[in-house]
C-alpha positions as a printed Julia matrix, in Angstrom:
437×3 Matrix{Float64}:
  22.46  -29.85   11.53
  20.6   -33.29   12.32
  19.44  -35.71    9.68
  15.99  -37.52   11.12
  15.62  -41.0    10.22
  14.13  -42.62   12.99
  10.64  -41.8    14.85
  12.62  -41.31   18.29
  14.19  -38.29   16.42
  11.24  -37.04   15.18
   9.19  -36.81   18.51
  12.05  -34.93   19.68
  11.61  -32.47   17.09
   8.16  -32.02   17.48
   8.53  -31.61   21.09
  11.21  -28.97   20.42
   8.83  -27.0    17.66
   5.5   -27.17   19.97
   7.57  -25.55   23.07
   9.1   -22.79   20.19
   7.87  -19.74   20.53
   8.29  -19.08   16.8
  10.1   -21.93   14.23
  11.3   -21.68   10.92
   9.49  -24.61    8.33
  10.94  -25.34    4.22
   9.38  -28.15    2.33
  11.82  -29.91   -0.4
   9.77  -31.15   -3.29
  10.47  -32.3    -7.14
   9.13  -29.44   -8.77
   8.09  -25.62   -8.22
   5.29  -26.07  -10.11
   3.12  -26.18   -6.7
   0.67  -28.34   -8.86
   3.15  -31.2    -9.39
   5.03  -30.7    -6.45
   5.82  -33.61   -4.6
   7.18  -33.62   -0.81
  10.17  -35.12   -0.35
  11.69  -33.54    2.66
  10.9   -31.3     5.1
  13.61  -28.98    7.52
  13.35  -26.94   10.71
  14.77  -24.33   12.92
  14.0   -23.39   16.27
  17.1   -21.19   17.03
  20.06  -19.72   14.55
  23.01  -23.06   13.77
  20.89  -25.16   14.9
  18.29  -27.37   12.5
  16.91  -30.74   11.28
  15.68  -32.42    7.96
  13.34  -34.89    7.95
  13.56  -36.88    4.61
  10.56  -38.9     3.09
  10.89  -39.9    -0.21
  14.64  -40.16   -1.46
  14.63  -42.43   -4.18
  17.59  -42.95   -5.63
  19.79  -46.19   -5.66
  21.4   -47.13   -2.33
  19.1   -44.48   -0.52
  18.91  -45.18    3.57
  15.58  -46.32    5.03
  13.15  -43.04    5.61
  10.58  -42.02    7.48
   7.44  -42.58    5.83
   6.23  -39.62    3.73
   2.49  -39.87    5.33
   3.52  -40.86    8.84
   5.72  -37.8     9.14
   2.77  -35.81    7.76
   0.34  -36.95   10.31
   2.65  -36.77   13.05
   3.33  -32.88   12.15
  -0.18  -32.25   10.77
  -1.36  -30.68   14.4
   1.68  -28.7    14.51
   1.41  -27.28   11.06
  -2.34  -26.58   11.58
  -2.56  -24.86   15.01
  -3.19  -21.5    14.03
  -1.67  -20.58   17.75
   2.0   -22.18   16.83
   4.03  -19.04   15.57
   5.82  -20.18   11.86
   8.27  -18.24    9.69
   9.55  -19.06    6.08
  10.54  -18.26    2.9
   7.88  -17.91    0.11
   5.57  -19.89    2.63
   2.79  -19.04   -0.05
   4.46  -22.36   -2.06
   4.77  -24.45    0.98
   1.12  -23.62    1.74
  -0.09  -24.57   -1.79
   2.02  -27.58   -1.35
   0.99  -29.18    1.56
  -2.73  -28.58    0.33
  -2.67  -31.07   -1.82
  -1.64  -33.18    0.98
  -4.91  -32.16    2.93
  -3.09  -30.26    5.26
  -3.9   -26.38    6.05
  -0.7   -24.17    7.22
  -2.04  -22.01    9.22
  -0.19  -19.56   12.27
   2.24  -18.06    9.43
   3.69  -14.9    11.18
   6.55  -14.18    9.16
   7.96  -14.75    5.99
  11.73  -13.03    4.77
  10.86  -12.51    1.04
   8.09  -10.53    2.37
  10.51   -8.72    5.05
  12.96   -8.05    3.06
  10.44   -7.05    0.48
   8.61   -4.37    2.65
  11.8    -3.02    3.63
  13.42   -2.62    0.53
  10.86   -2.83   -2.75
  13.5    -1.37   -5.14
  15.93   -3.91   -3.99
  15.67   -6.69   -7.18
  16.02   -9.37   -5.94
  14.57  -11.33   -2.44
  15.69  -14.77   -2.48
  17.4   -16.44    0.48
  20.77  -16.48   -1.03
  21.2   -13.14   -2.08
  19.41  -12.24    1.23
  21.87  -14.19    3.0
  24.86  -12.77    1.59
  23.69   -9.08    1.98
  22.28   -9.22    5.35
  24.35  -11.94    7.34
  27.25  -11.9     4.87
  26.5   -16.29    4.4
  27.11  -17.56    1.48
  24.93  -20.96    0.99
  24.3   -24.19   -0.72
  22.93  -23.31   -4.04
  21.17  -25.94   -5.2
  22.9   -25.89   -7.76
  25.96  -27.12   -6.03
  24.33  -30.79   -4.79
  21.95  -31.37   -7.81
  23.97  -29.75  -11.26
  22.79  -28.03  -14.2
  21.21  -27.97  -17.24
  19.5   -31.11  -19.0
  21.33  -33.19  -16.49
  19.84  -32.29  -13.25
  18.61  -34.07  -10.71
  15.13  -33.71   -9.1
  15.31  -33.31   -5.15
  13.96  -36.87   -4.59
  17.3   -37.98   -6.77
  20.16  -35.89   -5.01
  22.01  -38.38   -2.16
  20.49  -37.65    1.34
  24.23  -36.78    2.67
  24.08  -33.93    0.65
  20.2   -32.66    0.16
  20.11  -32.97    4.25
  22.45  -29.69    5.28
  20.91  -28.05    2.31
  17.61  -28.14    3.13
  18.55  -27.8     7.31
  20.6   -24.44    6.14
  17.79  -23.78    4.38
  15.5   -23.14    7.83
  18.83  -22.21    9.81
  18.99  -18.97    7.38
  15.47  -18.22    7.09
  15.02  -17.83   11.29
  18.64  -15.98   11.29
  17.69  -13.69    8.37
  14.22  -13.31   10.31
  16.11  -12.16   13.38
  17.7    -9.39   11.23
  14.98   -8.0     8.83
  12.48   -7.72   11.65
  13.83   -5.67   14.14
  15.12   -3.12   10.89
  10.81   -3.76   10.38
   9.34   -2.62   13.38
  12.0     0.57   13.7
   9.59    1.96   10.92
   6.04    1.28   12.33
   4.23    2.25    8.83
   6.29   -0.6     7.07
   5.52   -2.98    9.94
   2.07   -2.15    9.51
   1.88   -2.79    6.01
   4.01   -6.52    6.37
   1.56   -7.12    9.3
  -1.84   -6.21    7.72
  -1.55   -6.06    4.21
   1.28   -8.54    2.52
   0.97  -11.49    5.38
  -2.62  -11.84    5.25
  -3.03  -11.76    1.71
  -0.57  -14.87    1.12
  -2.98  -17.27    2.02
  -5.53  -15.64    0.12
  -2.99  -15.8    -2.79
  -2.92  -19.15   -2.28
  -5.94  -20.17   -2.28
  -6.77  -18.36   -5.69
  -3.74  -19.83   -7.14
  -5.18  -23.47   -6.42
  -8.38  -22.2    -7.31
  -7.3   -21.43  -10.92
  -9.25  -20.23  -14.06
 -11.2   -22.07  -16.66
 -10.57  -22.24  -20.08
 -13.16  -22.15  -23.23
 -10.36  -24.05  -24.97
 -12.35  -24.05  -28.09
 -13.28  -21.11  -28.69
  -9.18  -20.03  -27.84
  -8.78  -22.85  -30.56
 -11.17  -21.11  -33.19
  -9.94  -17.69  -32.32
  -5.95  -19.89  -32.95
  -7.48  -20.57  -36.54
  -8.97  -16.92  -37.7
  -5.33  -15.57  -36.18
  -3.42  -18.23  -38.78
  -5.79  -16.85  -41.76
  -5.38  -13.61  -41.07
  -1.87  -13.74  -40.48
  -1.51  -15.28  -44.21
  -3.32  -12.36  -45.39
  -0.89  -10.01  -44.1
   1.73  -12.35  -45.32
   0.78  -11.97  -49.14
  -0.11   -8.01  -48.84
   3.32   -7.71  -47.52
   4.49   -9.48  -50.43
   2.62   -7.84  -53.12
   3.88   -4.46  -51.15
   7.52   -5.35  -51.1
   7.54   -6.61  -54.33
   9.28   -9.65  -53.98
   8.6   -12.86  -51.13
  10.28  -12.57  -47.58
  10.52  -13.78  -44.12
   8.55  -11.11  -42.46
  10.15  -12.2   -38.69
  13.72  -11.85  -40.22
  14.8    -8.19  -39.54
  17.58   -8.32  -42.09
  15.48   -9.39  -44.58
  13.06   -7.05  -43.47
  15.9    -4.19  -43.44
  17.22   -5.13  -46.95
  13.34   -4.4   -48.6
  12.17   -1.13  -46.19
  15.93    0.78  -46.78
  17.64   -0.93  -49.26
  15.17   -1.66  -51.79
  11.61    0.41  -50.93
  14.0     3.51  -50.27
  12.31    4.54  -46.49
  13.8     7.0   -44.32
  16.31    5.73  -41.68
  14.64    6.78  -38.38
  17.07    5.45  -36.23
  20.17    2.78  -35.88
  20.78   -0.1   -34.15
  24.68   -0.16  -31.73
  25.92   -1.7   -35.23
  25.0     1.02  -37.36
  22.36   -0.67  -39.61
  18.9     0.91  -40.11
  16.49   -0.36  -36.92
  13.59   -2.0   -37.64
  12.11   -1.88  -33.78
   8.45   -1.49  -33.23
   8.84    2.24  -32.79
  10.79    2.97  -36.01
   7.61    0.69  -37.56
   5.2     2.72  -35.87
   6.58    6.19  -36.96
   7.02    5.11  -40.76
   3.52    3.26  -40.62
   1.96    7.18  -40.56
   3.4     7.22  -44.46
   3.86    4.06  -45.54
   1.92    0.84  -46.07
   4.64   -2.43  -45.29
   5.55   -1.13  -41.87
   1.92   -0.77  -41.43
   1.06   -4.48  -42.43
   4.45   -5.81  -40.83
   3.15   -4.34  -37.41
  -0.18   -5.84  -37.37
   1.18   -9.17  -38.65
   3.86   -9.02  -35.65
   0.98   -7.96  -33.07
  -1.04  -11.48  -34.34
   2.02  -13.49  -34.05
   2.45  -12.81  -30.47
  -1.37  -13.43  -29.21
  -1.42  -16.69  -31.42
   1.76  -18.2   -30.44
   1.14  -16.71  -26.24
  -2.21  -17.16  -26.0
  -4.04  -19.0   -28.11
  -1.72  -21.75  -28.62
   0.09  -21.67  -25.19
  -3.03  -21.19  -22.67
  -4.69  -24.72  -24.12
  -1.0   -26.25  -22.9
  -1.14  -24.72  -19.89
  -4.28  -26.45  -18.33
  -3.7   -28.94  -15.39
  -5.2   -32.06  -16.45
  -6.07  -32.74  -12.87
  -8.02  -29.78  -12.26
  -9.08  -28.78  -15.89
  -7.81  -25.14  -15.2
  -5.0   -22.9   -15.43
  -2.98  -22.11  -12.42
  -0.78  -19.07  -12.59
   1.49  -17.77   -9.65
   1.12  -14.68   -8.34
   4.07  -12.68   -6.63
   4.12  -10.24   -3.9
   7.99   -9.37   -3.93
   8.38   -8.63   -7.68
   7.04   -4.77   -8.11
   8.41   -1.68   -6.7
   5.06   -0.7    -6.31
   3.68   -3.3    -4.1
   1.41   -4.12   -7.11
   1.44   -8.14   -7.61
   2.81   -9.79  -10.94
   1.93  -12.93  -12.28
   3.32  -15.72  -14.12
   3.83  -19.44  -15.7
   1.31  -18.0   -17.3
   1.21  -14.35  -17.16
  -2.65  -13.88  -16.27
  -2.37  -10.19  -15.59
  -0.93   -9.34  -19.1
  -4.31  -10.68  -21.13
  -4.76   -7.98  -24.22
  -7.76   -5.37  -23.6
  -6.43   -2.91  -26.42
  -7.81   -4.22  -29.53
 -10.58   -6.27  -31.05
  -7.95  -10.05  -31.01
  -6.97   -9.17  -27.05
 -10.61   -8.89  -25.95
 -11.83  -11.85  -27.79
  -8.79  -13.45  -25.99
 -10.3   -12.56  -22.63
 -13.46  -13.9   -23.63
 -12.15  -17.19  -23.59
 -11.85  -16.97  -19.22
 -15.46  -18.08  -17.95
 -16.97  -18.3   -14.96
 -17.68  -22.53  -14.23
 -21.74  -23.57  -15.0
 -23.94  -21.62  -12.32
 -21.11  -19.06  -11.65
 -20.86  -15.7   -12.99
 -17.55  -14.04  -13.07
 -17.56  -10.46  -11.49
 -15.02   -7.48  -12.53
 -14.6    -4.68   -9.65
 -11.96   -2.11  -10.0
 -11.66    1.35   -8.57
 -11.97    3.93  -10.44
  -9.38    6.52  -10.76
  -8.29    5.69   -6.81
  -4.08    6.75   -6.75
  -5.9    10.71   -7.94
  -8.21   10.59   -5.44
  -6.39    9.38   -2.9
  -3.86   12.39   -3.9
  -6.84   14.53   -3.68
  -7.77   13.74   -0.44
  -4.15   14.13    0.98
  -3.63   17.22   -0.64
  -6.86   19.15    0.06
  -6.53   20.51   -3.44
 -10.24   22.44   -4.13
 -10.11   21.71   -7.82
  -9.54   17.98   -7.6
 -11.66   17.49   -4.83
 -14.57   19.8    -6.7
 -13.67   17.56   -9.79
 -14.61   14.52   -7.94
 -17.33   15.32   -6.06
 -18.76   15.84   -9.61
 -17.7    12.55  -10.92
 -15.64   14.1   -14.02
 -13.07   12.24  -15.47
 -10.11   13.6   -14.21
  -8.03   11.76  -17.06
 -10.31   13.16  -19.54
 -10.49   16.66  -18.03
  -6.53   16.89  -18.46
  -6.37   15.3   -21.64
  -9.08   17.91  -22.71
  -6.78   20.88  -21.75
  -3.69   19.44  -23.0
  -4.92   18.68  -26.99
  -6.86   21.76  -26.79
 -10.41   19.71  -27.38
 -13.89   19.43  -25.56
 -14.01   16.87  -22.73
 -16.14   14.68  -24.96
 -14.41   14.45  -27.62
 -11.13   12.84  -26.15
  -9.74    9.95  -27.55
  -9.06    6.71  -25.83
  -5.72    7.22  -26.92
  -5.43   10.86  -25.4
  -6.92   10.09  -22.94
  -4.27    7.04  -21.99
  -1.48    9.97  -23.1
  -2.89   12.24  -20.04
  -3.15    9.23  -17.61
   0.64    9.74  -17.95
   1.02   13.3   -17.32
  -1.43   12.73  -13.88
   0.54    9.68  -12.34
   4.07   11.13  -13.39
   2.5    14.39  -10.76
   1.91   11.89   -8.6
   4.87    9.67   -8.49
């Protein structure tokens, strides 16, 4: 591995990358918050042991002269840009985001191992390079970890001695084209999964991207208002819960909570907890809220709790005060499914269920002049099933435009289609999909 401190070292390593048929690129930056990110190193591989790191803004004490964080950029900018120049990575979707903010556009991203790995194996749990390492080339590497500690003490990339960060970041790139070189051919030996990494997961990570940077607006005061009629309400409960139980109590406290519902109030034990002592887990609540009036209030009180203090109170945190908007990240390599997941915040989680969830929604808004537009298919795994399986009913059902959730949940509780339920009708969404899957 090759540490590149002078200019002479770099032109040799763009020479080497723009004669590549396909290289291997990893940013090193101060945060993964792709926001606050900041470049401070940059590695390469053009062919398995072999690979450079280019550092730029090591900061600590003592730290060697560098390369110039903008010069490198410019001198690398073409590379990084020609759509024709074959690149690989690791989550590139973060180096992308990254080196936006730097004015630069990755573009020519063929590959990408989370993604590989990810297609190949969606039940496997995890698809980061150093557990992909150790299954698939048997490596174990620098954790990062290892050069920069743990905990409260430590130390942000730019920090961490260049002797040390350098074959870090250069294994970095080194295992990314090896793994590559494995995961791919295992790829294209099953042309529908090669299809699906080819046309479905690597085009969508710029895309992913790009809506990531775009992020969502806020109406911070009316999530502020909605903050305020939570707390009221949430003393309500407090004091009916009270005058219920007889006595005053710490309503989050499930001993407490325990000692009035069994010990004192007398209600039946629906189930234990591994210790032995009466459970007081939202289930047990929900079964002895049919019959009884604290479990009732304590539920409602603990479903407030949660949308005050993780969505009301947390979103208003959450907003970059460069961009006045929230950016969440969005993962392709999380579900079995291949359905994405979202988090820091979790955007795809927003309450629709009740009254509080859907004022919570109201508080995302479409910027002045813009108007924010909802599309969603309807019913599309069943008729996709009905359209592989030729089945006469389904496909009658469709052509009809029934409901086929409602239709189902209609036979199964024995009433007429229009006088389902939402909540039977969410029961017999589960009886479809588990024919399905």
């Amino acid at each position: 591995y090759e540490t590149v401190l002078t200019r002479k070292a770099l032109d040799k390593w763009r020479k080497s990358l723009a004669k590549a048929r396909l290289f291997a690129f990893d940013l090193e930056t101060t945060s993964l918050d792709y926001m606050r990110a900041e470049i401070v190193g940059c590695s390469f591989a053009v062919k398995g042991g072999e690979a450079a790191y280019v550092p730029m803004a090591h900061d600590y004490d003592g730290a060697p002269e560098q390369l110039a964080r903008d010069d490198v950029l410019a001198q690398l900018r073409p590379l990084l840009e020609d759509p024709d120049r074959p690149k690989l990575g690791q989550n590139l979707k973060y180096d992308m985001s990254v080196l936006a903010r730097y004015g630069i556009e990755l573009r020519g991203i063929k590959f990408d191992t989370m993604l590989e790995s990810y297609v190949l194996d969606s039940t496997g749990s995890r698809h980061d390079m150093n557990t992909l390492a150790l299954k698939y080339l048997g490596h174990k590497t620098i954790h990062f970890e290892d050069i920069a500690g743990k905990g409260a003490r430590q130390l942000d990339f730019n920090r961490i001695p260049i002797e040390q960060a350098a074959p870090y970041a250069a294994e970095d790139a080194d295992i990314t084209l090896r793994l590559h070189e494995t995961l791919w051919p295992r790829l294209q030996e099953i042309p529908s999964l090669a299809k699906v990494f080819r046309e479905i997961e690597m085009p969508l990570v710029p895309v992913l991207s790009r809506i990531e940077r775009r992020g969502v607006l806020l109406d911070v005061k009316k999530l502020k208002r909605q903050s305020r009629r939570f707390e009221k309400r949430l003393r309500e409960l407090e004091q009916q819960a009270w005058e219920e139980a007889g006595e005053e109590f710490n309503l989050g406290s499930p001993k407490q909570l325990q000692a009035i519902l069994f010990d004192k109030l007398g209600l039946p034990v629906i189930s234990r907890t591994p210790k032995g002592q009466p459970s007081t887990a939202e289930s047990v609540l929900q079964e002895l809220a049919l019959d009884y009036e604290l479990p009732k209030l304590i539920l409602e009180h603990r479903s407030l709790s949660k949308l005050k203090s993780t969505y009301t109170d947390k979103l208003p945190e959450m907003i970059n005060p460069r961009t006045g908007r929230v950016h969440t990240s969005y993962h392709q390599a999380v579900t079995a499914t291949g359905r994405l997941s979202s988090s820091d915040p979790n955007l795809q989680n927003i309450p629709v269920r009740n009254e509080e969830g859907r004022r919570i929604r109201q508080a995302f808004i479409a910027a002045p002049g813009y108007t924010m537009v909802a599309a969603d298919y309807s019913q599309i795994e069943l008729r996709i099933m009905a359209h592989l399986s030729g089945d006469a009913g389904l496909c009658r059902a469709f052509a009809q435009g029934e409901d086929i959730h409602r239709a189902t949940a209609a036979e199964v509780f024995g009433v007429e289609p229009d006088k389902v339920t939402a909540e039977q009708r969410r029961s017999a969404k589960a009886i479809n999909f588990g024919l399905i899957y």
